[in-house]
C-alpha positions as CSV (number, residue, x, y, z in Angstrom):
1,X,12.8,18.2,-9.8
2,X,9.3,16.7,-11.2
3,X,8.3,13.6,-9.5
4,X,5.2,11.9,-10.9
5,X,2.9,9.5,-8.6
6,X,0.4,7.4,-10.6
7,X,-3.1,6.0,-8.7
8,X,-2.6,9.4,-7.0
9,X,-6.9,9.4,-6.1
10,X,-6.7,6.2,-4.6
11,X,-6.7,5.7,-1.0
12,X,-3.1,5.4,-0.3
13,X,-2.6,7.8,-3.3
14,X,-4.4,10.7,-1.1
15,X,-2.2,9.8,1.8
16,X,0.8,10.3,-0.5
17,X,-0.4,13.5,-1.5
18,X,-1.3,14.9,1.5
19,X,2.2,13.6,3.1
20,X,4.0,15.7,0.2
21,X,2.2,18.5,0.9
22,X,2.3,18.6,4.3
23,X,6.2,18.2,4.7
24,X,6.4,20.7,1.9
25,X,7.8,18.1,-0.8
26,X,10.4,20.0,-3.3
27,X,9.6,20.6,-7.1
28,X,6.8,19.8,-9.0
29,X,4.7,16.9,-8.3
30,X,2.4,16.0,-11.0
31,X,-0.4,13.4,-10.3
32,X,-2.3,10.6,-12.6
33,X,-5.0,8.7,-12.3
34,X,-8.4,7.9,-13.7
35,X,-10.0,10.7,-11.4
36,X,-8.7,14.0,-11.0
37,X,-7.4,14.8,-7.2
38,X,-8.1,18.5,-5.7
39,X,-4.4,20.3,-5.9
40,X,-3.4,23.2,-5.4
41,X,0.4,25.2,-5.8
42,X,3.2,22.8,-7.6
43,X,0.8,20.5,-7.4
44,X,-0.8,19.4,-11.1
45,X,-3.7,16.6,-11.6
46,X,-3.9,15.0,-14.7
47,X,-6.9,12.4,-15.8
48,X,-5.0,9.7,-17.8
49,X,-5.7,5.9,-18.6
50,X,-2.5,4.1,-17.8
51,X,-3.6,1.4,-19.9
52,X,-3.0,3.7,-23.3
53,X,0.4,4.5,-23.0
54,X,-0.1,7.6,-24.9
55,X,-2.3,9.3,-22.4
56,X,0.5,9.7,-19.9
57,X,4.1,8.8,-21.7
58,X,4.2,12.4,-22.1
59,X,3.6,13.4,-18.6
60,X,6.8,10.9,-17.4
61,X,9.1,12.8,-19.6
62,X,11.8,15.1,-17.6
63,X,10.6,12.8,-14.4
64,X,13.5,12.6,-11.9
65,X,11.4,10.6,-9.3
66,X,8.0,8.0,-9.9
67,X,5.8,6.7,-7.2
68,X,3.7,3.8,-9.1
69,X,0.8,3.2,-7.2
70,X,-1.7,2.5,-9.2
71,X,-3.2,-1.1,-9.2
72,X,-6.0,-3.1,-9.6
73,X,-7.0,-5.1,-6.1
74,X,-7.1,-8.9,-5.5
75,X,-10.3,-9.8,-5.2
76,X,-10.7,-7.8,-8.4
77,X,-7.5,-9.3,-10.0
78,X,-8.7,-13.0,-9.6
79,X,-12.1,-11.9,-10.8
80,X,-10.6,-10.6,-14.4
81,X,-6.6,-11.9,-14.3
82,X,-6.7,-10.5,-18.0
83,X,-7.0,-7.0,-16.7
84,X,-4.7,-7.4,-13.7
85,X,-2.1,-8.2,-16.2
86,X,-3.0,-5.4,-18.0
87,X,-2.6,-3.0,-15.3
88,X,-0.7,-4.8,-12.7
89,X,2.1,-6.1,-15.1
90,X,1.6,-4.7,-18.3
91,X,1.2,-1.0,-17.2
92,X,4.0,-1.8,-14.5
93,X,6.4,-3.1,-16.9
94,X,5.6,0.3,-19.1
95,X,6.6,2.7,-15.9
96,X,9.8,0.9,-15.3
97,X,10.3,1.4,-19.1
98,X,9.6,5.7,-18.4
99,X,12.3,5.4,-15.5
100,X,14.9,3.8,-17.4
101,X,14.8,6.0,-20.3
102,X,14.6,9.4,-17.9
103,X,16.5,7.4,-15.2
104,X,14.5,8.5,-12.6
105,X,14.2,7.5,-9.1
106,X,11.7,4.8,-9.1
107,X,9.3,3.3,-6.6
108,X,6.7,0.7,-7.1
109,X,3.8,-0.3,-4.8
110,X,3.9,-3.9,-4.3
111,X,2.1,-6.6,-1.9
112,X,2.8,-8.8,0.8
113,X,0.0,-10.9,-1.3
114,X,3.5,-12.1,-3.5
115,X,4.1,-14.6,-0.4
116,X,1.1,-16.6,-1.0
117,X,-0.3,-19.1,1.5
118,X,-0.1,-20.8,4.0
119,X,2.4,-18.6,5.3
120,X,5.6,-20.4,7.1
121,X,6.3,-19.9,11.2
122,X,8.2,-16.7,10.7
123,X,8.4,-14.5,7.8
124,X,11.9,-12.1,7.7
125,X,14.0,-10.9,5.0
126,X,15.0,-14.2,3.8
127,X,11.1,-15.7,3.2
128,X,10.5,-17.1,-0.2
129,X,7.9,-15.3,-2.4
130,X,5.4,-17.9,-3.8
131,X,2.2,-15.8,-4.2
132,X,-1.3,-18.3,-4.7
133,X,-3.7,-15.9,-6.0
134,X,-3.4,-13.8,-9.4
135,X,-2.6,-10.4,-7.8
136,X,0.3,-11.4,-5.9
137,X,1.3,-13.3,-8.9
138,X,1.6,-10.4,-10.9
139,X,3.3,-7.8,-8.4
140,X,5.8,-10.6,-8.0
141,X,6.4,-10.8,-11.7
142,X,7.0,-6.8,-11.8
143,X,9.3,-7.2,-8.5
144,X,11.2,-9.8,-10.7
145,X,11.7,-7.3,-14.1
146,X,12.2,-4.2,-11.2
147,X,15.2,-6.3,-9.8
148,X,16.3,-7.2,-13.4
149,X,16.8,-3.7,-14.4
150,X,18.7,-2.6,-11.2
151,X,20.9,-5.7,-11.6
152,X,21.5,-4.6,-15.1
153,X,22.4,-1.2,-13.8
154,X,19.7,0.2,-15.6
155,X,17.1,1.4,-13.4
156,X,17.3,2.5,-10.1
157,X,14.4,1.7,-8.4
158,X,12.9,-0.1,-5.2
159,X,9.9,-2.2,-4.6
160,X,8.0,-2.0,-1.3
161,X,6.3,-4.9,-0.5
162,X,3.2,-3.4,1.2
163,X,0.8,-4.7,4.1
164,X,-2.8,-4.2,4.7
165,X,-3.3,-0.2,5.0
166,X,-6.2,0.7,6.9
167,X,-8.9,2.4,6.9
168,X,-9.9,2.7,3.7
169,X,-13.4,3.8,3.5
170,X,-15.8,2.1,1.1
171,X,-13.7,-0.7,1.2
172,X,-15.5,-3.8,-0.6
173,X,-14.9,-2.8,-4.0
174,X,-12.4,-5.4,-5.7
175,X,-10.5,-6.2,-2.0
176,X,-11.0,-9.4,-0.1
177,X,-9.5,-8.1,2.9
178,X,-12.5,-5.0,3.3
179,X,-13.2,-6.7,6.5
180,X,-9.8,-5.3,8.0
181,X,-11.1,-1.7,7.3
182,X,-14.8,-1.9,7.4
183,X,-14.8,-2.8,11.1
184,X,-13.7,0.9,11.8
185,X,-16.5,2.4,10.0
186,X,-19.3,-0.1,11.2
187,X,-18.0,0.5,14.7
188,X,-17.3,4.4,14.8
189,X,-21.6,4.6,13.4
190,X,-22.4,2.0,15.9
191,X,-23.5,-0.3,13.4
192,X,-23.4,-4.2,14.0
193,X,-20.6,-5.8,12.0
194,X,-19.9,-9.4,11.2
195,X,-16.0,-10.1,11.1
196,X,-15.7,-13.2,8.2
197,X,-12.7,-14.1,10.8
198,X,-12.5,-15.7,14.2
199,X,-11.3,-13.4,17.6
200,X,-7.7,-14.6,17.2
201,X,-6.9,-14.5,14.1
202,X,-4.1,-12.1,12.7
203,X,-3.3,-9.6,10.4
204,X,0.0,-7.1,9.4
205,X,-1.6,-3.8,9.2
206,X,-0.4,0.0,8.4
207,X,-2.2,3.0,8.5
208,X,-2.7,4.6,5.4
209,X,-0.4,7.8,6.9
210,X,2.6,5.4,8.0
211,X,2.1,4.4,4.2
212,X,2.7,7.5,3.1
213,X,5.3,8.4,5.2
214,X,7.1,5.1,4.0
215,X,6.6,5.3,0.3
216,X,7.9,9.2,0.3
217,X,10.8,8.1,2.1
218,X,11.7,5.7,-0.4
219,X,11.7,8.3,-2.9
220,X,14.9,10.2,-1.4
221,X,16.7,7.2,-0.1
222,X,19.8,5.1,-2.8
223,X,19.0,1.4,-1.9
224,X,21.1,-1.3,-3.3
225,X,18.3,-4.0,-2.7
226,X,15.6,-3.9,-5.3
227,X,12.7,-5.7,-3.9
228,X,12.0,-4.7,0.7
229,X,9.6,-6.0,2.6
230,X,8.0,-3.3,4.8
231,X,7.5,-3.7,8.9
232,X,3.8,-3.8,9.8
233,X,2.3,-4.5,13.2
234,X,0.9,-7.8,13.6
235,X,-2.5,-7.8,14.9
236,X,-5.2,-9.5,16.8
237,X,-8.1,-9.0,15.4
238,X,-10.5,-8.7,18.8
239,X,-7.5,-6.7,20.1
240,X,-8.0,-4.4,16.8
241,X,-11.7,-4.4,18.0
242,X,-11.1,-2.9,21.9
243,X,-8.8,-0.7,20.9
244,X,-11.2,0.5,18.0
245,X,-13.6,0.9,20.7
246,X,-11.3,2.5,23.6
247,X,-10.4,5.6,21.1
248,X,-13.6,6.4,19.5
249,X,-16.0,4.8,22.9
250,X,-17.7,2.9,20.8
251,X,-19.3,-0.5,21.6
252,X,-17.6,-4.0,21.1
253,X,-20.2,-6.0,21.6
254,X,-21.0,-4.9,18.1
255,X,-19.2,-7.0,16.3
256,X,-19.6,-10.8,15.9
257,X,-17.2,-13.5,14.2
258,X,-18.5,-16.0,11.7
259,X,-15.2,-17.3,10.6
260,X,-14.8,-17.8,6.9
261,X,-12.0,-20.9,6.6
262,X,-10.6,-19.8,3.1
263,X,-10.5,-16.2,4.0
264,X,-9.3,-16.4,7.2
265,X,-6.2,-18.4,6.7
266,X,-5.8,-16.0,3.4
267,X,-5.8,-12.9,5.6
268,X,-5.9,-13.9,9.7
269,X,-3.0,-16.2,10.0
270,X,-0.3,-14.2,9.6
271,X,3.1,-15.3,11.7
272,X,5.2,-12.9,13.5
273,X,7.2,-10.6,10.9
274,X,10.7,-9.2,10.9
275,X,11.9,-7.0,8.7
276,X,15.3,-5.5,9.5
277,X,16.4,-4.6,6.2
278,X,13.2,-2.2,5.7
279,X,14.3,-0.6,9.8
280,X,17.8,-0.5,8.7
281,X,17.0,1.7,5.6
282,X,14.5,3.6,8.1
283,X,10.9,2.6,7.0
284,X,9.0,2.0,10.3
285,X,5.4,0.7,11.7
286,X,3.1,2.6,13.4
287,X,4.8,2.0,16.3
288,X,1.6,0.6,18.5
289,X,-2.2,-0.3,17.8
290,X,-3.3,2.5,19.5
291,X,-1.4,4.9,17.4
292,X,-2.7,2.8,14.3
293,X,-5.8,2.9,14.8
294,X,-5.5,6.8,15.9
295,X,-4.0,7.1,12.3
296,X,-6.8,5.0,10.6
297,X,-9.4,6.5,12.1
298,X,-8.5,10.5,11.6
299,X,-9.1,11.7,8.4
300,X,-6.5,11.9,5.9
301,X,-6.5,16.0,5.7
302,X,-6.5,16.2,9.7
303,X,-2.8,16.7,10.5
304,X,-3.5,15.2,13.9
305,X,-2.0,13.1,14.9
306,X,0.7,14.2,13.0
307,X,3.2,11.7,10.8
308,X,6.9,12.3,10.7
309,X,8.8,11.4,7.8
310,X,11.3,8.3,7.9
311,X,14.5,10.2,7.4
């Protein structure tokens, strides 16, 4: 068994790891990305560019499962929509190639960005994706050729629509939503923070170890429907902030609100969400906001508290 992650030293790439090699994860797991990630065991790190082809092609070979994570963020993608193609579609469309020719289990990363704005009353199962910004333009394209090849019979693969994963640290490179994660750090150093979003506003947030429990789940699961969106809390944003401040005592008087129109009905107007299909196939939330933000806020190595696999 050889299953390959890509974007494996990214944030939610970390969680991945450390979820695999927590729950002892069969096999050989070999990781790609830019960076190289500390491994150790059946564990292998490889520095590739997955924008030349033949610096990892060789590495997919013999690959029973792929995790595609890799990605290049929205605020980054709108910014240079010639290199989100690249990596977002191009690169994509070049993995699902690698799992079609070993036939391996595939999953692929996608975004709740591919429903676009202004959201509708209710968003289930049934919700129309009609992304408005380049990134989610782009993961929906690749959700579109992922579905194509399953319906063809010719891959067998999954895409998981994902929510905002928190708490990402050093958040502001290339993401318009560092907002939803900053807010943890300013307010565990007791450092004023100004939230671009008013009080009420709303968000669907995961931590980054529900994440990883979810996408690792998806890799041992046969799933019929190509494209899932997965459950996420729906948040209040000064209900984010107290229980922020109830877990780690910190101050929420800290934080002020100069809401930002465009951003906030990008990113804080979120409707309730259902997802049955996701619960049916046993993907889950984190359950509460206190558990999130116990999640978000301990470090990704820290096994407490601990995550349970979706099986």
């Amino acid at each position: 068994m050889l299953t390959v992650v890509t974007g494996a030293a990214g944030f939610v790439g970390q969680a991945v790891v450390a979820n695999m090699r927590d729950r002892g994860y069969p096999g050989t797991v070999r990781l790609l990305d830019r960076a190289p990630v500390a491994v150790a065991g059946r564990f292998e790190s490889h520095v590739v560019d997955l924008l030349a082809r033949q610096s990892w092609e060789p590495l997919v070979d013999g690959a029973t499962h792929i995790l595609h994570l890799a990605a290049l963020p929205g605020g980054a993608s709108e910014a240079d929509p010639e290199r989100s193609r690249a990596l977002n579609l191009d690169a994509t469309l070049d993995i699902l190639e690698a799992a079609r020719r070993t036939q391996a289990r595939l999953v692929v990363a996608s975004s709740i960005a591919v429903f676009g704005t202004p959201l509708p009353a209710q968003v289930d199962d049934s919700t129309p994706a009609l992304p408005a910004m380049t990134y989610g333009t782009h993961k929906r394209m690749a959700e579109l050729a992922l579905a194509d090849g399953v319906r063809r019979q010719e891959l067998n693969g999954i895409a998981l629509r994902l929510p905002g994963v928190v708490a990402r640290p050093g958040a502001s490179g290339g993401f318009k939503s560092a907002f939803l994660n900053d807010v943890f750090w300013s307010m565990r150093d007791g450092q004023r923070f100004t939230m671009p979003v008013s009080p009420s506003a709303t968000s669907w947030l995961m931590s980054a170890r529900r994440c990883a429990a979810n996408l690792v789940h998806a890799l041992g699961i046969a799933v019929a429907e190509p494209v899932v969106t997965l459950p996420a809390l729906r948040v209040r944003i000064d209900e984010l902030v107290e229980a922020i401040a109830r877990l780690i005592g910190g101050d929420a008087g800290l934080i002020d609100y100069a809401p930002e129109p465009a951003l906030e009905a990008q990113f804080g107007a979120y409707p309730p969400l259902t997802a049955p299909l996701a619960e049916r196939l046993g993907f889950r939330d984190d359950g509460n906001l206190e558990a999130l933000v116990a999640a978000a806020i301990s470090p990704i190595d820290d096994k407490e508290p601990a995550i349970e696999a979706c099986e």
